[in-house]
Legacy VTK file of the C-alpha trace (Angstrom):
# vtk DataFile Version 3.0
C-alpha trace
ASCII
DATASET POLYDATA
POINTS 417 float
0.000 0.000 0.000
1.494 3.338 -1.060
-0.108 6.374 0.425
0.640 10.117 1.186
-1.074 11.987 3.856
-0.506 15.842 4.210
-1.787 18.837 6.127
-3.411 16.832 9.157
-4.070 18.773 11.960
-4.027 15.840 14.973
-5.814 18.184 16.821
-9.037 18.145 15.372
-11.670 15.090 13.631
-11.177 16.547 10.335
-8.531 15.666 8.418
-7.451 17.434 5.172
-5.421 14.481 3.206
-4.588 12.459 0.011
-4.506 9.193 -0.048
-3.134 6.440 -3.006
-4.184 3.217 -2.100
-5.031 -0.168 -3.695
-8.844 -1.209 -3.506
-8.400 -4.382 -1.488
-9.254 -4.601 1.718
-6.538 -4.355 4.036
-5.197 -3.759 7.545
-1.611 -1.838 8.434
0.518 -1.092 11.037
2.201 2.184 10.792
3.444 4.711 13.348
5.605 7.863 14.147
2.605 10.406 12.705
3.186 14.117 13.936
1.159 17.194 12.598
2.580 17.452 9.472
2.608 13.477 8.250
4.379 11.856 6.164
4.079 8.650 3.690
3.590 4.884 3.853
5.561 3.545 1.173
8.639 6.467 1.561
8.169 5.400 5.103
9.077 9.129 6.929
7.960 9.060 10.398
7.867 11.034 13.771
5.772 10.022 16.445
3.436 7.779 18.180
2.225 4.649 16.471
-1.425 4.026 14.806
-3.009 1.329 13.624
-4.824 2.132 9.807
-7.568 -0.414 8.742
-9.277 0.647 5.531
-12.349 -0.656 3.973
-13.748 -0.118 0.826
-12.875 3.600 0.644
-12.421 4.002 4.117
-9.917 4.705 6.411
-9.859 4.308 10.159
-6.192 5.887 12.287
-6.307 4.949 15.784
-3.960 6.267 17.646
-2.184 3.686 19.606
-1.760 3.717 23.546
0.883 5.179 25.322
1.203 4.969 28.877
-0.425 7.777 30.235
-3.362 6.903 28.148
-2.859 10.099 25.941
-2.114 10.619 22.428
-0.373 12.824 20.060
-1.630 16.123 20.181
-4.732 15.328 22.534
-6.513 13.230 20.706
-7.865 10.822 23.456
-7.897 6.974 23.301
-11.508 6.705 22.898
-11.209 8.951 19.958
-11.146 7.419 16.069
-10.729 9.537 12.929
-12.599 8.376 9.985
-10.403 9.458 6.263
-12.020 9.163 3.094
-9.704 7.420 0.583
-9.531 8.399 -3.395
-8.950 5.185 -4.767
-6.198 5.044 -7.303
-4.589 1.739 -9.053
-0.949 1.211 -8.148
1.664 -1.627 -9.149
1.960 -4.770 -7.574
4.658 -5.438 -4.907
7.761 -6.891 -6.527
10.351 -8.827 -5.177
12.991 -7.118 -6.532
11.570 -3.742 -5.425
10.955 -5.759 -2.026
14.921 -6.658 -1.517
16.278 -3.450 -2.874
17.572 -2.239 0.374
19.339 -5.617 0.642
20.535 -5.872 -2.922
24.032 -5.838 -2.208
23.821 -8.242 0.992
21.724 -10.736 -1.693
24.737 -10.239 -4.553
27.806 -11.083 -2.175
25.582 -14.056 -1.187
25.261 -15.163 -5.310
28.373 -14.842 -5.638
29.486 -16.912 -2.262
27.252 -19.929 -2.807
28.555 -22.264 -5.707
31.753 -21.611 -4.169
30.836 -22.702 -0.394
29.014 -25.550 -1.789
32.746 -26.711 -2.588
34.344 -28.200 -5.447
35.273 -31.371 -4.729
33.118 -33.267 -7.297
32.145 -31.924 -10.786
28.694 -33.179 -10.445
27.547 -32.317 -7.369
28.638 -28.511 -8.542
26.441 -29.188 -11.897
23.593 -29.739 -9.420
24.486 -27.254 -7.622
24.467 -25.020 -10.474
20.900 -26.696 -11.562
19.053 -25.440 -8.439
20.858 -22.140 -7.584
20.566 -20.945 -11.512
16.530 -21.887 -11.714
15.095 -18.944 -11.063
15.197 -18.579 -6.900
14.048 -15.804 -5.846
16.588 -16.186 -2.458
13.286 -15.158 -0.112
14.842 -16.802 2.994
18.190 -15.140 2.826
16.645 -11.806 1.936
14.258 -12.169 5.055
17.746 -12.794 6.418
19.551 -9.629 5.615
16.524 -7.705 6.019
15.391 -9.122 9.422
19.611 -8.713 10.472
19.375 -5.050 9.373
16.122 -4.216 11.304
17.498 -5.969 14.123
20.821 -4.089 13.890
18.974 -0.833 13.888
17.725 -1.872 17.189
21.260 -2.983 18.717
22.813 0.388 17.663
24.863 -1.944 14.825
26.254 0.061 11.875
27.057 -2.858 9.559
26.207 -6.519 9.037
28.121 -9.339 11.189
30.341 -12.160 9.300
27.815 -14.105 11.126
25.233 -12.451 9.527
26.063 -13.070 5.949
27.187 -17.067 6.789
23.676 -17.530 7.989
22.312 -16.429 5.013
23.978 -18.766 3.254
23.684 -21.632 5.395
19.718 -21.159 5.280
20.163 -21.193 1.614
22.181 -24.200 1.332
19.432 -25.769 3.660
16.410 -24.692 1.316
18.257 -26.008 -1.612
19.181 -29.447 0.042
15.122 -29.652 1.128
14.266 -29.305 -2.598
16.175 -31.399 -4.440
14.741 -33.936 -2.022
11.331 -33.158 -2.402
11.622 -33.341 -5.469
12.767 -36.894 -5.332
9.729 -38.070 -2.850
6.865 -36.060 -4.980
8.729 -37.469 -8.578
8.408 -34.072 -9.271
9.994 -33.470 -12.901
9.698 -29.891 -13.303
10.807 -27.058 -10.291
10.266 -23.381 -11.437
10.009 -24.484 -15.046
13.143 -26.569 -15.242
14.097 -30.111 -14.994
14.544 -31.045 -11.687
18.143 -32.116 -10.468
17.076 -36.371 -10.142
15.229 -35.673 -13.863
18.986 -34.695 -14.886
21.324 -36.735 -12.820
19.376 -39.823 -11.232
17.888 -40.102 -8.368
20.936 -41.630 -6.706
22.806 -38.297 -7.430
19.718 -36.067 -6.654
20.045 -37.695 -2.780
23.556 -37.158 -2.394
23.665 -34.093 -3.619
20.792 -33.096 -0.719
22.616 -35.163 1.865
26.285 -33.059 0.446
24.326 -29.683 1.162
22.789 -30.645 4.130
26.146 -31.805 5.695
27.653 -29.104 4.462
25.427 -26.326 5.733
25.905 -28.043 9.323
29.495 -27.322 9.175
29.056 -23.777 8.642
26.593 -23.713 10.986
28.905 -25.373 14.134
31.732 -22.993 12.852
29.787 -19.784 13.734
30.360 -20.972 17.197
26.707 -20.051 18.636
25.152 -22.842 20.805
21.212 -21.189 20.259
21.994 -20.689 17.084
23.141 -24.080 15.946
20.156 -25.307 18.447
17.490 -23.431 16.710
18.718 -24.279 12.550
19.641 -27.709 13.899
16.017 -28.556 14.756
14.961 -27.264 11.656
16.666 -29.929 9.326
14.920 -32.318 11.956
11.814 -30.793 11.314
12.024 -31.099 7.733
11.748 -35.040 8.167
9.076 -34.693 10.302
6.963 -32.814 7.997
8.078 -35.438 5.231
6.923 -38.243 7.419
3.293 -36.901 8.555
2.648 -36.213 5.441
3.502 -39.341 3.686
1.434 -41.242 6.460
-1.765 -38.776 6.181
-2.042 -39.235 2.276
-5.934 -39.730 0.983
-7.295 -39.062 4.130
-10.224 -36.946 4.725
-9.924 -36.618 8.257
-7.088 -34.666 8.585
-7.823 -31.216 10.575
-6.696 -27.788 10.313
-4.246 -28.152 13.260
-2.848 -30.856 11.542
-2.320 -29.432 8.455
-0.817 -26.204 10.022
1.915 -28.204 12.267
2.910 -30.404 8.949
3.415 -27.195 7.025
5.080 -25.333 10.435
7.176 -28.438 9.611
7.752 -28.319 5.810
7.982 -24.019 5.752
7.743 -22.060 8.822
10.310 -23.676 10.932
12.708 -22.545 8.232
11.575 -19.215 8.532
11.219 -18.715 12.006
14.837 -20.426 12.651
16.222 -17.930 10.061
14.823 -14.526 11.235
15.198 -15.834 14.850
19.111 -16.785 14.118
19.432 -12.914 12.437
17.973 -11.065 15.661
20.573 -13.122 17.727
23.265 -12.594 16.012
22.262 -8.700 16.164
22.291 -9.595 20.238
19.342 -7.490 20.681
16.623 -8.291 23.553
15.420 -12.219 24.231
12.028 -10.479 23.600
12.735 -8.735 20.457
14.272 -12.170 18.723
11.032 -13.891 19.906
8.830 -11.676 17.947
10.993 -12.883 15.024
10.838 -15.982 15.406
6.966 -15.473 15.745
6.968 -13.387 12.509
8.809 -15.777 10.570
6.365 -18.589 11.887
3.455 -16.625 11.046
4.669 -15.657 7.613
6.153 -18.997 6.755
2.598 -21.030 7.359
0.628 -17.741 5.229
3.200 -18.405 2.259
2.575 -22.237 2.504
-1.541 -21.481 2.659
-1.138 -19.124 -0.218
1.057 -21.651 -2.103
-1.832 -24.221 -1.481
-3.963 -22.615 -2.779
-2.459 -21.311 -6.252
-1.821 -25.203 -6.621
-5.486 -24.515 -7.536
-6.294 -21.104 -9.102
-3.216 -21.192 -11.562
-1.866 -23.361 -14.688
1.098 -25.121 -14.494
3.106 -22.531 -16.379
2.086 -20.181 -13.885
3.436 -22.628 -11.223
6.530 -24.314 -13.118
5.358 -27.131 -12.340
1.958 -29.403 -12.367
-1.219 -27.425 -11.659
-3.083 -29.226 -8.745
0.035 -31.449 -7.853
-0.458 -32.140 -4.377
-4.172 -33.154 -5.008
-3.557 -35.645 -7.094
-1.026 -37.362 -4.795
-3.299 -37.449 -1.897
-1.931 -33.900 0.066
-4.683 -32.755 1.721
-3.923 -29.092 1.439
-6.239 -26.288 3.474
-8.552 -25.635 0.344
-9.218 -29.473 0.560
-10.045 -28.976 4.243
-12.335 -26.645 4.436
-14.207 -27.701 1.122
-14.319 -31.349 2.893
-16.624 -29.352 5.761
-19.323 -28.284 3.029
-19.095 -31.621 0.411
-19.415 -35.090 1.396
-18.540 -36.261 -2.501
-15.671 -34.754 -2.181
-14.492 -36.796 0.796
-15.800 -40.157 -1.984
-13.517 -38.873 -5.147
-10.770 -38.823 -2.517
-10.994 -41.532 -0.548
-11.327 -43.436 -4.196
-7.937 -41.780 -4.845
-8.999 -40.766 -8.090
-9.913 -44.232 -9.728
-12.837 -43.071 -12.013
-11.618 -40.660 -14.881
-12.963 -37.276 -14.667
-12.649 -37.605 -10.779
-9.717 -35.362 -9.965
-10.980 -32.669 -12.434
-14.490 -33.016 -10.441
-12.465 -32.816 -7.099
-10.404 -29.683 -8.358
-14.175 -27.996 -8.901
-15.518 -28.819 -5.731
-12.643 -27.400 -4.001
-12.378 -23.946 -6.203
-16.456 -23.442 -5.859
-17.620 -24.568 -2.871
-15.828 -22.279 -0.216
-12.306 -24.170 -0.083
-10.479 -21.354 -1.641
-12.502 -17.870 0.239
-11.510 -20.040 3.573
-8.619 -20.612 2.441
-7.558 -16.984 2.014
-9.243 -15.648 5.114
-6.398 -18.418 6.780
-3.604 -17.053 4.409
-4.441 -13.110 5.464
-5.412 -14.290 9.229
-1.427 -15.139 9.485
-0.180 -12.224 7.915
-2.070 -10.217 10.240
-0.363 -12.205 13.001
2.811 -11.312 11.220
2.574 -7.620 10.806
1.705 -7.296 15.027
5.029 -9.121 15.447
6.885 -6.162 13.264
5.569 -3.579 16.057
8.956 -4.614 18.515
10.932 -2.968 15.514
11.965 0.722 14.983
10.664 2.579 11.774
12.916 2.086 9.119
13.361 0.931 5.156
13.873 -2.252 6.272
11.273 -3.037 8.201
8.983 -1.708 5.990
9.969 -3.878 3.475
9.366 -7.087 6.058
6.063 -5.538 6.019
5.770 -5.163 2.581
6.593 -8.910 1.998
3.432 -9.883 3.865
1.781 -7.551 1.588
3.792 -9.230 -1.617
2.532 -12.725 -0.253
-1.579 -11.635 0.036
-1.125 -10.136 -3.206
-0.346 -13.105 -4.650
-4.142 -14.380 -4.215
-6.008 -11.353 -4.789
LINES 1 418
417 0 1 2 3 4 5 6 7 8 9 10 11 12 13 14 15 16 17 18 19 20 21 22 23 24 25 26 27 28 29 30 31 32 33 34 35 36 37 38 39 40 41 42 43 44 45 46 47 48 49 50 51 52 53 54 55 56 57 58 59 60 61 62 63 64 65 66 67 68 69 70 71 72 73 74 75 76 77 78 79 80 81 82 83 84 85 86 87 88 89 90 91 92 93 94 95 96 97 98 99 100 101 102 103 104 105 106 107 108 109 110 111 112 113 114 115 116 117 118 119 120 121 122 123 124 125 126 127 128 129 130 131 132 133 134 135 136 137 138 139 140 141 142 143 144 145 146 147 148 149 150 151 152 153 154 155 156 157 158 159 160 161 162 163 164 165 166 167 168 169 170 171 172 173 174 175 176 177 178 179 180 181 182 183 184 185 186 187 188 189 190 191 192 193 194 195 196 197 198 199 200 201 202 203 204 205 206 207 208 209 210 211 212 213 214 215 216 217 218 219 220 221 222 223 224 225 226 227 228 229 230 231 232 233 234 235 236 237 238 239 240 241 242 243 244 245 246 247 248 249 250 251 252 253 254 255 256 257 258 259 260 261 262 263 264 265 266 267 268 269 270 271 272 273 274 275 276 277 278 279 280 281 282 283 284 285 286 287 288 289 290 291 292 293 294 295 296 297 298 299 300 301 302 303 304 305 306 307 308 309 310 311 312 313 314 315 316 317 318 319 320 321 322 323 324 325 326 327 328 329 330 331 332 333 334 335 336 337 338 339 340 341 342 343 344 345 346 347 348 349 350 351 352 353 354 355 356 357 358 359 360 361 362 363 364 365 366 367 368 369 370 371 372 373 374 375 376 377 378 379 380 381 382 383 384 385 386 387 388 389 390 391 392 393 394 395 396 397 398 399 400 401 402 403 404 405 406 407 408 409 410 411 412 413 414 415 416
């Protein structure tokens, strides 16, 4: 959301502004707001925080608490300014726009990861080269550098640790090892709209290559010489199993709840996450508290990714996705649009439990699920966790970067409106 606001007088329930919004529905934090305010987007602040929520045109600013129960300017906590909103179209969040005040951090880490990988065997660098060159966008080690920054703010750091950057890369090396074996359990061909690395080298050379990363990430990781650290990342590649295993051993059923679905993708996603923007607040040695947040705002954000992803396994073609449309379906994944379209449609809970046997059926199933209320719940779950995500941002001080962690909420919600 990009908007402008000028001329307010705080003092008063009129408020002389102009606004640039997108028409979505939405909720924001945003804070610092003196008389003369300021931008969200350009992110120029002074002052106490307020929360924004606007609604189809609307805007309501309420002025969050401070501990004598006054606000900026005397306008009273019981007090809520309405602001009209001219609704104007704006561009999309990008990712590249997203990670621009981490561009450099992201380019030394390019240019650092065939080369920690190692070179001691020609084809485990091809694979290597296979995953790292297919298009990644690098999310985790951006959250990374942009959670470490944020955090750094905080400490009073001026520049990036050494231990920093290595974690960067070690949570890269991790996300690339879980991959290339996912990819071998799901027989998956095609990731981001290339072969996969067992398509190209066999599946005996797709497992090593994981196992290679995996082992290799864990001796970075013991060398930073941080016992929470290597803790907290350690029980992440245990996790990883974990996920693999519930999900194998939950496959075609119909019973599976919400809870359950939400620990197996905590599992599969979030714990990565969380462990990565946990590990940057530590290393910036700020407050128990503050790192906890992160940790919760990775969580949050890592399980709304995995419901969005879920549910443009659905909405979108397999070009969109780079790889087969309605995937996990057909295997049996029961996937948070299949949950809550289970509640409303018994012959849904037939076509899977027949896992697909009559032709037509998984077509039939992929309807049910997209028109009878698997997807709207779906979203509400997705934006529900981003919510979550943005409160945990509040521990952080204003700044480009932590606007952009907000931002990548935004970037993720986008993705299914």
């Amino acid at each position: 959301m990009m908007m402008s606001c000028r001329n307010i007088d705080l003092g008063t329930s009129v408020l002389d502004h102009s606004c640039s919004s997108s028409s979505t529905s939405r909720r924001f934090l945003f804070g610092n707001c003196s008389k003369n305010v300021c931008m969200i987007g350009g992110r120029s602040y002074a002052g106490n925080l307020v929360f924004l929520r606007r609604d189809f045109g609307t805007c309501r600013a309420v002025p969050a608490k401070s501990k004598e129960n006054s606000l900026v300017n005397g306008i009273g906590q019981d007090k809520t300014v309405m602001l009209n909103l001219r609704q104007e179209s704006r561009k999309p969040i990008s990712l590249e726009n997203l990670f621009e005040v981490v561009a450099d951090d992201l380019q030394r880490l390019n240019d650092n990861l065939l080369s920690i990988v190692g070179a001691e065997n020609p084809v485990l660098i091809s694979a290597a080269e296979q995953i790292f060159s297919a298009g990644g966008k690098r999310m985790r080690p951006g959250l990374v550098f942009l959670v470490s920054r944020a955090t750094a703010e905080l400490a009073g750091l001026k520049e990036l640790t050494v231990e920093h950057r290595r974690l960067g890369e070690i949570i890269e090396m991790i996300h690339t090892a879980s991959l290339i074996h996912d990819d071998v359990l799901d027989e998956s061909d095609m990731r981001r709209g290339k072969e996969t690395v067992h398509e190209l080298f066999g599946t005996r050379v797709a497992v090593l290559a994981g196992d290679f990363m995996f082992a290799q990430a864990s001796w970075y990781l013991a060398n930073l010489e941080n016992l929470q650290v290597i803790k907290l990342i350690s029980q992440v590649i245990k996790d990883f199993a974990s996920g693999e295993i519930k999900q194998a051993s939950s496959l075609f059923d119909c019973d599976v709840e919400l809870d359950d679905y939400l620990l197996k993708s905590y599992y599969k996603t979030a714990s990565l996450v969380a462990a990565s923007t946990k590990g940057a607040a530590i290393f910036s040695k700020v407050e128990s508290e503050v790192a906890e947040q992160m940790y919760q705002f990775g969580k949050n954000l890592g399980l709304s990714f995995q419901v969005v992803d879920d549910i443009l396994d659905f909405t979108q073609s397999t070009e969109q996705l780079g790889k087969p449309a309605a995937n996990d379906l057909a295997k049996g994944n029961i996937t948070a649009p299949v949950i809550f379209a289970l509640e409303n449609e018994p012959r849904l809970r037939e076509i899977i439990e027949s896992e697909f046997c009559e032709p037509g059926s998984l077509e039939e199933a992929i309807e049910i699920v997209r028109n009878r209320g698997g997807i709207k719940k779906a979203q509400e779950l997705a934006k529900e966790k981003g919510e979550l995500a943005l409160k945990n941002l509040n521990c952080l001080p204003r700044s480009g970067f932590r606007s952009a962690l907000e931002d990548m909420v935004m970037f993720n919600l986008e993705r299914i409106d």
